[in-house]
MARSETI-530056 format. One line per 2 residues: number of its first residue (from 1); for each residue x, y, z of C-alpha. Coordinates in steps of 0.05 Angstrom, whole numbers. Layout:
N
NUM = X,Y,Z ~ ...
This chain:
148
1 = 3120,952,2356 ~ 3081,992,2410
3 = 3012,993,2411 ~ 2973,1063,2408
5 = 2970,1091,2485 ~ 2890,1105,2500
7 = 2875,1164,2542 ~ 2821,1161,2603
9 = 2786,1205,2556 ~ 2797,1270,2584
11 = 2819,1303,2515 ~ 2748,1277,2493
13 = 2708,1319,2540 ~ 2754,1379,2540
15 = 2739,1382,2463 ~ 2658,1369,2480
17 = 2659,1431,2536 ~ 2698,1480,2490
19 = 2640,1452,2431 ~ 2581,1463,2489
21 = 2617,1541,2509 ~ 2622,1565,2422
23 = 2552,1542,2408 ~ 2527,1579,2479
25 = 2565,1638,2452 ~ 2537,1640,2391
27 = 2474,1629,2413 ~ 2477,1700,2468
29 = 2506,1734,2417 ~ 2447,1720,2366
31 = 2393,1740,2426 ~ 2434,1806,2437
33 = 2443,1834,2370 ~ 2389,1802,2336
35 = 2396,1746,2277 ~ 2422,1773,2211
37 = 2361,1779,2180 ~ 2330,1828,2231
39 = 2401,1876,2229 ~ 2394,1881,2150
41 = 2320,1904,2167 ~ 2341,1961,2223
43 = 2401,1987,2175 ~ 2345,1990,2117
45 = 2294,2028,2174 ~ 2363,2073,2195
47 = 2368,2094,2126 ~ 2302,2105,2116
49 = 2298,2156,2172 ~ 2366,2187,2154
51 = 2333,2208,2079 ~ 2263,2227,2108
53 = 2311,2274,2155 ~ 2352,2307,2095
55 = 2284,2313,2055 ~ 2257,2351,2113
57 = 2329,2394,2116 ~ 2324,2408,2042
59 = 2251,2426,2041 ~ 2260,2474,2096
61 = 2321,2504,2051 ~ 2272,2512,1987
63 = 2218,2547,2023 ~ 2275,2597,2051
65 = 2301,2605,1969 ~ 2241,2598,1941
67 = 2179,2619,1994 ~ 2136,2561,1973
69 = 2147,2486,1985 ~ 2163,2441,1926
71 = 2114,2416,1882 ~ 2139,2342,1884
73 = 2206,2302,1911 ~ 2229,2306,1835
75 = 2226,2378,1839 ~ 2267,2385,1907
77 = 2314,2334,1881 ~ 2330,2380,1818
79 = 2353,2434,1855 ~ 2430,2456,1844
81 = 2480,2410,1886 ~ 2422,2367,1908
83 = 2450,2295,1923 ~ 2379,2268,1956
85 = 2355,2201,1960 ~ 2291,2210,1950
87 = 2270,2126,1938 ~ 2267,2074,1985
89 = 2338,2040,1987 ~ 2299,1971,1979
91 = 2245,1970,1942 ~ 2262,2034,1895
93 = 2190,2056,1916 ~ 2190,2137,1912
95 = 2180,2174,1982 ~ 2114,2202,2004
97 = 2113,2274,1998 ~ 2040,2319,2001
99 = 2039,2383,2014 ~ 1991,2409,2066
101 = 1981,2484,2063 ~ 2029,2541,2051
103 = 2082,2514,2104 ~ 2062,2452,2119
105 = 2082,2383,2085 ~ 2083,2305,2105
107 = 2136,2256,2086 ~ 2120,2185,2089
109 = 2164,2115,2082 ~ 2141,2042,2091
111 = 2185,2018,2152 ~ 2208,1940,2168
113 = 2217,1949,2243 ~ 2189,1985,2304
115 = 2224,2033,2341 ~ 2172,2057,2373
117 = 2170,1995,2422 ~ 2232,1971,2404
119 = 2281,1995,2462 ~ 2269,2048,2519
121 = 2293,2108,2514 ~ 2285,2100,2430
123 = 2338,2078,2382 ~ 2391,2137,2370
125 = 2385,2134,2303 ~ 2306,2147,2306
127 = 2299,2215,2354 ~ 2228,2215,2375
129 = 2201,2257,2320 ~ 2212,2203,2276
131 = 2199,2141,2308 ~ 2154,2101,2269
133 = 2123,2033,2274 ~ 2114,1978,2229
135 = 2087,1996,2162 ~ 2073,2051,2127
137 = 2084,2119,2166 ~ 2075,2191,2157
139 = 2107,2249,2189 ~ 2081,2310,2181
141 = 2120,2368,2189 ~ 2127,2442,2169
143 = 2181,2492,2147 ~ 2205,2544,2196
145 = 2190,2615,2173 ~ 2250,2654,2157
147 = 2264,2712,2210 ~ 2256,2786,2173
């Protein structure tokens, strides 16, 4: 019987080096995107925005059917074919809405993240006009006047 051959140890710190390059990958890829926590709070913000966008869309489309803003979110979200989120997609919260006079309105959400200092030039999914910091924000806003 043969005893067991020992390597110089080579296949030792191969297997330590390819260890030492995952973790360092890992650990670049974490300081790119962000840890998971963070992501889930920027998807929440991205939604956020997205609804406070349609809400502005479909007020501007009840003034032009109706010439007067909606009393309440409720109200807007009765309307025929109306699919609007119109809560916050965490905390179930209901929107702000106020109106403000006879065409203007704010819309207001409590926000996770800041994308007003988060990247230059902003996020794409937060244009400017709705770039909001951390906290509760309001946008104010108002409807278009139809063209007679």
């Amino acid at each position: 019987m043969s005893a067991p051959v020992v390597g110089n140890g080579v296949g030792r710190w191969i297997a330590i080096l390819a260890s030492l390059v995952v973790v360092a990958t890992i650990v670049a890829a974490i300081m790119v995107m962000g840890l998971p926590s963070t992501q889930r709070l920027s998807r929440l913000d991205e939604r956020r925005v997205a609804d406070l966008g349609n809400l502005a869309q479909a007020i501007q489309a009840y003034h032009e059917a109706h010439d007067r803003l909606p009393a309440d979110l409720p109200a807007l979200a009765a309307e025929p074919g109306s699919r609007l989120a119109i809560v916050d997609p965490d905390t179930g919260q209901p929107y702000g809405y106020a109106v403000l006079g006879a065409r203007g309105y704010q819309l207001c959400a409590r926000f996770d993240t800041d994308t007003a200092a988060a990247m230059e030039p902003p996020v794409a999914w937060a244009p400017g006009d709705w770039n909001h910091g951390i906290g509760t924000r309001c946008f104010k806003r108002s409807v278009v006047a139809p063209a007679k």
